[in-house]
C-alpha positions in Angstrom: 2.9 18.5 -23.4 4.3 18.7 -19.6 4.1 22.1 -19.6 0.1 21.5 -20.5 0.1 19.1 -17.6 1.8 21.4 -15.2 -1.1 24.0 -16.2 -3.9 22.1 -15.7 -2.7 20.1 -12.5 -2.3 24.1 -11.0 -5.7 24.8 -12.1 -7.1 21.6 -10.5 -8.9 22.4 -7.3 -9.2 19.0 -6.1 -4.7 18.7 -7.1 -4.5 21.4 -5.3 -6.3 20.2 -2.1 -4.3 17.0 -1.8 -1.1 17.5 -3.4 0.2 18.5 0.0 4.8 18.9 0.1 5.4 15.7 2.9 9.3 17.2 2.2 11.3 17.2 5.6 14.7 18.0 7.3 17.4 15.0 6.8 17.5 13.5 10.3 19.7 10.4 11.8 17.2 7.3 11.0 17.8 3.6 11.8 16.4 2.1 8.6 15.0 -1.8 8.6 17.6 -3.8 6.8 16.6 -4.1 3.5 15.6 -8.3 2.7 18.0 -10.8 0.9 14.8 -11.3 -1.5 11.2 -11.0 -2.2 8.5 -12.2 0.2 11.0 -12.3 2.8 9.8 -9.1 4.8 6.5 -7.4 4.0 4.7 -4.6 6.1 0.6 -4.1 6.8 -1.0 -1.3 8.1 -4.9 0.4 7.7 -6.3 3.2 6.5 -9.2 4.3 7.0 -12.2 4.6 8.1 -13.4 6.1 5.1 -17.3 7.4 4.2 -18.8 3.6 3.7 -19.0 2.6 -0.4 -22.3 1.3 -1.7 -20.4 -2.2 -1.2 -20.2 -1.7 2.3 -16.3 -0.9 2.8 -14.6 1.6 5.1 -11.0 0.5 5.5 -8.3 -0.3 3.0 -5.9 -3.3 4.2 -2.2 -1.8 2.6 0.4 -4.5 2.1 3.8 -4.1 0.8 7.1 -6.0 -0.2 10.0 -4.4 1.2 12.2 -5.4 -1.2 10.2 -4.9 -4.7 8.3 -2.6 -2.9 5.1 -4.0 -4.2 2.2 -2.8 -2.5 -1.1 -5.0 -2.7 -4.1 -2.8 -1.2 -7.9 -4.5 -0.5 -10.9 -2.7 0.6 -12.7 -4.2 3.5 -15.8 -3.4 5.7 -14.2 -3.2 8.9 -10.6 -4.3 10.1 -11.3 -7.0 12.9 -8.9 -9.9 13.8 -10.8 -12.4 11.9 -10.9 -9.7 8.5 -7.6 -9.0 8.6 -6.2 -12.8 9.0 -8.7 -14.1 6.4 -7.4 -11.2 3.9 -3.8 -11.9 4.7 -4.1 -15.3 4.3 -6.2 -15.1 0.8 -5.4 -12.3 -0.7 -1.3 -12.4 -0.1 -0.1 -15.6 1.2 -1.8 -17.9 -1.1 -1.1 -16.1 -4.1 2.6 -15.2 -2.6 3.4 -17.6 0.0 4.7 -17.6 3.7 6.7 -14.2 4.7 10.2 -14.7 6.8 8.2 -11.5 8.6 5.6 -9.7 8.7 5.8 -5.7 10.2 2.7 -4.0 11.6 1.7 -1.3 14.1 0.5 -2.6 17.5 -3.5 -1.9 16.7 -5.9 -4.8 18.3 -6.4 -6.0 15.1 -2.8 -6.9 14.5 -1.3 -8.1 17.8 -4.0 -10.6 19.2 -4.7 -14.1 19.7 -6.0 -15.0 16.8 -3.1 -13.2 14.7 -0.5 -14.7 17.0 -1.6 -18.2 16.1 -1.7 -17.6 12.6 1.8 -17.1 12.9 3.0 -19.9 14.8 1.1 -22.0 12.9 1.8 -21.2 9.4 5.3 -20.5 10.2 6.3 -16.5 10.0 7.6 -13.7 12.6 5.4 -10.9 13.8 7.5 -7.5 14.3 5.3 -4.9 15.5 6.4 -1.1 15.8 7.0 1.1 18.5 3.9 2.6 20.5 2.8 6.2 18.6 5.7 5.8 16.5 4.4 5.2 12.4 8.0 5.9 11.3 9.0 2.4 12.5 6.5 1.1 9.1 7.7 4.1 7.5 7.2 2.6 3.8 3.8 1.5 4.2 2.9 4.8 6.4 4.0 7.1 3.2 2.2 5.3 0.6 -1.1 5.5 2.8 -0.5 9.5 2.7 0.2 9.2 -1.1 -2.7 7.0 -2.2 -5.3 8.7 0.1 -5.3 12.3 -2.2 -5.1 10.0 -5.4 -8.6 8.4 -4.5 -10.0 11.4 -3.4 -9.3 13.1 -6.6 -10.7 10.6 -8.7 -13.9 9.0 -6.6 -17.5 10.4 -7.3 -18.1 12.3 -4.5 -21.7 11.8 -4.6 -21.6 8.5 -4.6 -18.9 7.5 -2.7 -17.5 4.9 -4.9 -13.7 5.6 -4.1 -13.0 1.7 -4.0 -13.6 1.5 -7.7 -10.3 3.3 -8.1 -8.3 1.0 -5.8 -6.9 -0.7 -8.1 -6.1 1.7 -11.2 -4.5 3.6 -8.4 -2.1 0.6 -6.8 -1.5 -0.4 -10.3 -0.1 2.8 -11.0 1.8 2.7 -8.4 3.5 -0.7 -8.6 4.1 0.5 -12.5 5.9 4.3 -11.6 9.7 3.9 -11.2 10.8 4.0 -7.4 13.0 6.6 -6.4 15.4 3.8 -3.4 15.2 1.2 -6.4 15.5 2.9 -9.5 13.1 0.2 -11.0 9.5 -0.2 -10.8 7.9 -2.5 -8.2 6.0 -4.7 -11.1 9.8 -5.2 -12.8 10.9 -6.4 -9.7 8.2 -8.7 -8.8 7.8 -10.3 -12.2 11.3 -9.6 -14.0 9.7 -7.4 -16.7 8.0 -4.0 -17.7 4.2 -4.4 -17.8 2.5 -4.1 -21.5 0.7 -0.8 -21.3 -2.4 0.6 -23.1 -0.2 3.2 -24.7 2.1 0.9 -25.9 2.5 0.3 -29.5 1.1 -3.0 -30.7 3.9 -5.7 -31.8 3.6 -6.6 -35.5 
């Protein structure tokens, strides 16, 4: 059977469009400390913009936990102040609660008045990363190269529907064991293995 997959991923145009080798010479890095726990230290970043979906949306917000290294990912129309605080706020926080830290790029739509409020008011620290220098949000910045080719592969080209994949793709993801961890984001973030669809059902 993975010899049948190995022969039809290589026969695959769009596979072999976007499967693109991100391998690179060891170099001296200056990792971030890895947290204590979950929801201590998570990282943002865009991507995007993409071709606008029949629901209007042309940027994907991309959030992750540095220590689980669960990545939450929501498609947005545009990535203004007041977008990307509502969607941290409702889409993480509440469900998650307050972050010791939060790590973004310096993009207007991260460091600004509105976002700086947010912070001192509900209580976290903003980090932001060096000018022209991605590496800094390294974790975040690889997954957007890894789940970019995965949507492209799968959406309808036609009609532009990539955001219907979203979440079959980040649920994937969080699912696939992680090479730094040995264990899958979802094990970490909920203490067990998620029940599959090939899974065999319990008598």
């Amino acid at each position: 059977m993975k010899q049948s997959i190995i022969q039809h991923i290589q026969s695959c145009l769009p596979c072999q469009q976007h499967n693109i080798s991100r391998t690179k010479k060891p170099d001296q890095l200056n990792p971030i400390p890895t947290p204590e726990g979950p929801f201590q230290l998570i990282g943002i970043a865009y991507c995007g913009p993409f071709q606008p979906t029949p629901r209007g949306n042309q940027y994907v917000l991309c959030i992750t936990n540095y220590f689980t290294r669960w990545m939450t990912a929501i498609a947005l129309p545009d990535c203004s102040d007041q977008t990307t605080a509502q969607t941290l706020f409702n889409n993480y926080i509440c469900q998650y609660g307050v972050p010791l830290a939060i790590l973004s790029d310096q993009g207007t739509h991260f460091k600004n008045q509105l976002m700086e409020s947010i912070a001192k008011l509900i209580g976290y620290n903003h980090i932001f990363s060096s000018v022209y220098h991605p590496q800094s949000n390294e974790m975040i910045e690889r997954f957007n190269a890894t789940f970019v080719p995965q949507i492209a592969k799968l959406q309808d080209l036609e009609n532009n529907n990539w955001n219907e994949f979203l979440s079959p793709v980040i649920f994937a993801y969080n699912i696939d064991i992680h090479a730094t961890t040995n264990y899958s984001p979802f094990q970490l973030q909920f203490g067990r293995e998620p029940r599959l669809p090939t899974d065999e059902p319990s008598s």
